[in-house]
N, C-alpha and C positions, 0 to 999 in steps of 0.2 A: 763338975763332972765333965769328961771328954767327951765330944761325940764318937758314935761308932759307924763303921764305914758298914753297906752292907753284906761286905765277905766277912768281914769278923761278925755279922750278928748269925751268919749262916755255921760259920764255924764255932761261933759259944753255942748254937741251939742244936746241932748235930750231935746224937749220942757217940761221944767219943771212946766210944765199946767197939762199935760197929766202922769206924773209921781205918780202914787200912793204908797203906804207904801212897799209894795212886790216887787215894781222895786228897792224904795230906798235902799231896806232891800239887793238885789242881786247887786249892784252895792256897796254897803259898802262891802260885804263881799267879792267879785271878787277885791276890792282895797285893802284889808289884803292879800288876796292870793299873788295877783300883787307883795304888797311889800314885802313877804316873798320868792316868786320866787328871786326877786332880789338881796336881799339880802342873798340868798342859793348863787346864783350865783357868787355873790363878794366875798364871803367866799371862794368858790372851785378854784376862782382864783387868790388870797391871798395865798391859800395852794398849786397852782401850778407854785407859784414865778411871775405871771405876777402881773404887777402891782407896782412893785421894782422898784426904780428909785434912782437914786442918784443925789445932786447937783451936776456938774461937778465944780461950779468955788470953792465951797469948798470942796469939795468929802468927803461931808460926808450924811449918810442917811437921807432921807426926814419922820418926823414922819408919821406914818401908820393912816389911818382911819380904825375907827370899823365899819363892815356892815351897822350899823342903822346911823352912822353919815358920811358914804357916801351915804344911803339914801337920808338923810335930808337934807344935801348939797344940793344932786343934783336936786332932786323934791319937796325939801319944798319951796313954796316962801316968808314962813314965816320969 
């Protein structure tokens, strides 16, 4: 199971009856933001070595994800 950021937990728990174009309009745009925090944030700790890991039983490095594709990993459930 993905995790869910929490503008998609605001926008699955909003009754989507009562949601008009200006809500949709501010919950799309607070989920760019969302994913851009997030992936500012993967970057800065990319660039401050967390995140590094090594196989121990072959010690050698685990390839790296790019911000957007540990994104999409972690909260797409596409």
């Amino acid at each position: 199971m993905k995790k869910q950021t929490a503008v998609e937990w605001i926008e699955e728990t909003i009754d989507k009856r009562h949601m008009g174009a200006f809500l949709k309009s501010l919950i799309e745009n607070a989920k760019q933001m969302e994913k851009q925090q997030i992936e500012d944030a993967y970057n800065e700790g990319r660039k401050a070595g967390i995140g590094d890991y090594v196989d121990i039983e072959w010690g050698r490095n685990v390839t790296e994800l790019t911000a957007e594709q540990y994104y999409n990993e972690t909260f797409k459930s596409e």
